[in-house]
C-alpha positions as CSV (number, residue, x, y, z in Angstrom):
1,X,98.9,71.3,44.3
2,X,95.3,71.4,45.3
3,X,94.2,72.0,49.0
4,X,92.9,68.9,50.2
5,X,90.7,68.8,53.6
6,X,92.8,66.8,55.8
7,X,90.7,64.0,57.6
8,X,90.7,62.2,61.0
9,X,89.4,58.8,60.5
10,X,89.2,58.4,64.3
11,X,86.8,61.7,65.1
12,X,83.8,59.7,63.4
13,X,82.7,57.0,61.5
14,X,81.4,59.0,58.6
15,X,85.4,60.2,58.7
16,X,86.5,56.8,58.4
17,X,84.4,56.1,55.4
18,X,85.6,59.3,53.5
19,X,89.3,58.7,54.3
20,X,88.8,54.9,53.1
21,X,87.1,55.9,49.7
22,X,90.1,58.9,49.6
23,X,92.6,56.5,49.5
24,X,91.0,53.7,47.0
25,X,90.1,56.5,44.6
26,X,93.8,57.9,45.0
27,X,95.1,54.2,44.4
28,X,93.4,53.5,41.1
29,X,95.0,57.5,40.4
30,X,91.3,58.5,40.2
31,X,90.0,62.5,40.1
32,X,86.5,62.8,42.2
33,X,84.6,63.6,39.1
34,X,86.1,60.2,37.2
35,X,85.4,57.9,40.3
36,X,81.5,60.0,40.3
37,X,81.4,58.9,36.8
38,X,82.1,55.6,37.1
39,X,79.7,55.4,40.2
40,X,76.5,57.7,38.8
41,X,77.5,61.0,41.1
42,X,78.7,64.0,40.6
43,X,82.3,64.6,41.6
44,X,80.8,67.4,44.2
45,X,78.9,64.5,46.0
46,X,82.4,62.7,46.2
47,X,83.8,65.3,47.9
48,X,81.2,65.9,50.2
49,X,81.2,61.7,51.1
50,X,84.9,61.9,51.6
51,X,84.8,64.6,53.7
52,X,82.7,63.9,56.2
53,X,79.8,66.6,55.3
54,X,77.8,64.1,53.7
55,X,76.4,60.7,54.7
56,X,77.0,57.4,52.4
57,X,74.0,56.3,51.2
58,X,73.0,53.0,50.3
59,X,72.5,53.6,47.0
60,X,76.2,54.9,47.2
61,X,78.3,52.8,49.0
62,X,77.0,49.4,46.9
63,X,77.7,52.0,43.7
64,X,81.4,52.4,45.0
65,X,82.1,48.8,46.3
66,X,81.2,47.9,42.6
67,X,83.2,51.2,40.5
68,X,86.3,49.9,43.3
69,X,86.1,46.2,43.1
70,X,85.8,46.0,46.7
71,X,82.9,43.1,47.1
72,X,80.6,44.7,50.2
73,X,83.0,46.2,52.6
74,X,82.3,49.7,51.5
75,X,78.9,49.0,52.1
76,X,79.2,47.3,55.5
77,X,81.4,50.1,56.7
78,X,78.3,52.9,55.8
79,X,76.1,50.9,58.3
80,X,77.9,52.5,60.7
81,X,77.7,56.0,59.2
82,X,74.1,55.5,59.0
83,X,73.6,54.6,62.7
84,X,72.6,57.8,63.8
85,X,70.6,56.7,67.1
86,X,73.9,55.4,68.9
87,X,76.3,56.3,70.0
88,X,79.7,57.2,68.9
89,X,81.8,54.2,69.3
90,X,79.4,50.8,69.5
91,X,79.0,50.3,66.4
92,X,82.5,49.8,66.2
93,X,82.1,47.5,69.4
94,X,78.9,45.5,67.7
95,X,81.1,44.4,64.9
96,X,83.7,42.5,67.6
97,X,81.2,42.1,70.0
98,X,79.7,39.5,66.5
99,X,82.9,37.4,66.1
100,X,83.6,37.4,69.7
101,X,84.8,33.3,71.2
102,X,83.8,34.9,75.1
103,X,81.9,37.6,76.3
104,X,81.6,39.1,79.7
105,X,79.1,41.7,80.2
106,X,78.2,43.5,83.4
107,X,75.1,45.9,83.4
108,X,73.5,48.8,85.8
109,X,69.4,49.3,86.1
110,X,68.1,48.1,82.7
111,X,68.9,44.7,81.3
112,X,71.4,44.7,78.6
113,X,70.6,44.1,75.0
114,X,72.2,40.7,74.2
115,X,69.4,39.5,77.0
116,X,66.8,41.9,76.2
117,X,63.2,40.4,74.3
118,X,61.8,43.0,71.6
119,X,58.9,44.5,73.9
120,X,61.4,45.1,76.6
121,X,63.8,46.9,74.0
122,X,61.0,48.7,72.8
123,X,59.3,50.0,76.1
124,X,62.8,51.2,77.0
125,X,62.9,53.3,73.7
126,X,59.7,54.6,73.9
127,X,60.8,56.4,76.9
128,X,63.7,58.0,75.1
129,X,61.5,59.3,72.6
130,X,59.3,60.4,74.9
131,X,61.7,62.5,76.6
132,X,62.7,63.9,72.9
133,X,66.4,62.0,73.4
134,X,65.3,60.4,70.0
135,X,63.5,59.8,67.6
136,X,61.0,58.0,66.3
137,X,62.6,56.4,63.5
138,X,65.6,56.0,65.9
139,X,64.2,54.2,68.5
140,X,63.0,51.6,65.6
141,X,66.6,51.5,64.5
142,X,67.9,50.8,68.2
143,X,65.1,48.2,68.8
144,X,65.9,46.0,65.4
145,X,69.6,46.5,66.3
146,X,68.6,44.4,69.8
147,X,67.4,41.8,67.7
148,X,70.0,41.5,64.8
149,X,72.8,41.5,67.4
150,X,71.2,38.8,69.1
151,X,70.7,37.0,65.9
152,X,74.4,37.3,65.2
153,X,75.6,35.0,68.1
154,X,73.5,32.3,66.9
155,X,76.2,30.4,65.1
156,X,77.9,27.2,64.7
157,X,80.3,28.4,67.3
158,X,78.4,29.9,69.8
159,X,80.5,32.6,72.0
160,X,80.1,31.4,76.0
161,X,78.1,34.6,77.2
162,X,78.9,35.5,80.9
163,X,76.3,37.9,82.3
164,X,76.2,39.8,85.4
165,X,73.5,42.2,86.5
166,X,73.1,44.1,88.8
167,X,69.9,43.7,91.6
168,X,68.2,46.6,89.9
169,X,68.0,45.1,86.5
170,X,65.7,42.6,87.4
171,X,64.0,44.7,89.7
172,X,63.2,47.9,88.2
173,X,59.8,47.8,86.4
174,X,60.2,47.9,82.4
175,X,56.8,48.8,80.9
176,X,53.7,46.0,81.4
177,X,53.7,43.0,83.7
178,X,53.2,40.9,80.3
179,X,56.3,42.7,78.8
180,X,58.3,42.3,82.4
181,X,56.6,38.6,82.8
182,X,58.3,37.9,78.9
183,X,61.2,39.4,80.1
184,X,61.7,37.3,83.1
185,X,61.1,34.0,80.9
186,X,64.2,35.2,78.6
187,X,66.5,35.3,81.4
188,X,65.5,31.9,82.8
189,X,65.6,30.8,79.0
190,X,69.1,32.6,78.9
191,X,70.3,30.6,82.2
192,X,69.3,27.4,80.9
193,X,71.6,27.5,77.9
194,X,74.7,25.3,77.6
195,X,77.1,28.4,76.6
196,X,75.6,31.4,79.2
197,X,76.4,31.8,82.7
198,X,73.9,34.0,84.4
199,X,74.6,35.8,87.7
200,X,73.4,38.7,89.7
201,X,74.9,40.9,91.8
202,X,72.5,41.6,94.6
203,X,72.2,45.1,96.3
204,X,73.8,44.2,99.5
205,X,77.8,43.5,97.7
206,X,77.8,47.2,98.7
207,X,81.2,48.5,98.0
208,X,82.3,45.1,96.9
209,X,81.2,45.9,93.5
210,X,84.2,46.5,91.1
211,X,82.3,48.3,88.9
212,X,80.0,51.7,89.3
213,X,79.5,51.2,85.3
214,X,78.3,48.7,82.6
215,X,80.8,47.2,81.2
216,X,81.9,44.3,78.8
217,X,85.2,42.4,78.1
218,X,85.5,40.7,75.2
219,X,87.6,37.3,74.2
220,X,88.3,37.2,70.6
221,X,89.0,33.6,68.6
222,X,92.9,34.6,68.6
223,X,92.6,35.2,72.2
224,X,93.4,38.8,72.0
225,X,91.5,40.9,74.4
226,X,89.1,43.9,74.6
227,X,87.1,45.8,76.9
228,X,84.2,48.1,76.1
229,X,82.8,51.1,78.2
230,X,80.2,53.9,77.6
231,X,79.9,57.5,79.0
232,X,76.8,59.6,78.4
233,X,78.1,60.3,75.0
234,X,80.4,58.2,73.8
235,X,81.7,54.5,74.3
236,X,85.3,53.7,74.7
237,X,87.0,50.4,73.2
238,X,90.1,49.4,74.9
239,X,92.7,47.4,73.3
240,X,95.9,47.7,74.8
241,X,95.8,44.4,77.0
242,X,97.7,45.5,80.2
243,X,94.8,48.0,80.3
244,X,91.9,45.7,79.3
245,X,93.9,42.7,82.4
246,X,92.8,44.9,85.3
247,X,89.4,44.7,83.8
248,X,88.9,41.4,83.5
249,X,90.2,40.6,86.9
250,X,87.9,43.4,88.3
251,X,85.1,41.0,86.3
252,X,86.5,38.1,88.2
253,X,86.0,38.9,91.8
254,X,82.6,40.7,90.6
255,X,81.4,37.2,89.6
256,X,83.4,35.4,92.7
257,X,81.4,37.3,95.1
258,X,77.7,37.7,92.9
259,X,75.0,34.7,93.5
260,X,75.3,31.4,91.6
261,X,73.6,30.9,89.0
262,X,71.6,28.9,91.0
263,X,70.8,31.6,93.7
264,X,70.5,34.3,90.8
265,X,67.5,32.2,88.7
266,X,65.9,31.6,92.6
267,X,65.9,35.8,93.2
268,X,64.1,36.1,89.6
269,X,61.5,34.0,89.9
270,X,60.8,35.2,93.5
271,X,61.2,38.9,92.0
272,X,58.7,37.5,89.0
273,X,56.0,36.1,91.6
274,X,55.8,39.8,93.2
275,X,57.7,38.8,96.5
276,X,60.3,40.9,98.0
């Protein structure tokens, strides 16, 4: 029998991909070098795809979804391979965060994306590259994600968006007045939406606050439950509801003892105007 590299589809989403062309090629009872023929590559670039040590192109993954019979979902799945400025983890979350029914996000010192105009996104990924965290090309791909997940909750069935954020969002400076002014006109524009709820936590909760972290709880349409966390490296999607409970009841009394809506919209155009 021949050695075959044993895979871990969850240690990265470029595993995933190889072990989910593995197993369609070994379905159809497929050798590497007949499924490269039917596709246009080399049975060598087969293996390298399904073993993690090289990325699915394009090009590729639209070549196997049509040798397989598979409509597009090989090719959906790459985009995740191919997101190489974020980080491991949301990609995964993006794709639920798209079909979501609710979402409740809470966010530390920057505003969060869902809420974020194009100029904001990008001022905040200039820095990044600046600092050499990224680069160029990525902080392009981050900045048109911004904008395509926004584009994906604009649907017939709008998800209700709650949004908590913390004082410093709104009052750290992001770039130029005209990109903070813009800013501040999305989140009143936000607010005065029939499906968002738009709160902030001011400074002086204190040890109130739940939460030291961003996070986000999601609501899916069967009304299963998920909650969504991010260290420096790596974000962390938690599924197992007992876990994912404490979470949202943590969200809860964050948003029980936040401004109203009312109060929040009054701090940001006061913040906007230059008062204290």
């Amino acid at each position: 029998m021949v050695n075959r590299k044993g895979l871990d589809p969850e240690g990265s989403p470029a595993a995933r991909f190889g072990q989910r062309l593995r197993v369609l090629r070994d379905e159809r009872g497929w050798t590497q070098d007949e499924l490269g023929e039917r596709m246009g590559f080399s049975g060598t670039h087969i293996s390298a795809v399904e073993t993690g040590r090289r990325p699915p192109t394009p090009r590729f993954s639209k070549s196997a979804d049509r040798a397989l019979g598979t409509g597009d979902r090989l090719e959906r799945q790459s985009r995740a391979v191919r997101h190489t400025a974020l980080i491991e983890g949301f990609p995964e979350y993006v794709a639920h965060e798209a079909r979501a029914a609710e979402i409740r996000l809470y966010e530390v010192g920057v505003i969060p994306g869902l809420l974020q105009t194009p100029e904001y996104a990008a001022t905040l990924e200039a820095d990044a590259v600046r600092r050499e965290a990224i680069t160029p090309e990525q902080a392009d791909e981050r900045v048109d994600l911004v904008v395509s997940r926004q584009a994906a909750l604009v649907r017939s069935s709008s998800p209700l968006i709650f949004a908590v954020l913390d004082e410093g969002c709104i009052r750290r400076p992001m770039g130029s007045l005209a990109v903070m002014d813009a800013q501040f006109e999305r989140l009143l524009e936000f607010a005065e939406m029939p499906n968002t709820v738009l709160q902030v936590a001011p400074f002086s909760m204190g040890a109130r606050r739940p939460f030291s972290l961003p996070v986000t709880v999601l609501t899916m349409p069967d009304r299963s439950l998920m909650s969504y966390a991010e260290s420096t490296h790596r974000g962390h999607l938690e599924k197992e509801r007992v876990f994912v409970l404490s979470v949202l009841a943590a969200y809860h009394q964050l948003q029980a003892d936040a401004l109203s809506q009312a109060e929040s919209v009054a701090l940001i155009k006061q913040v906007r105007k230059g008062r204290p």
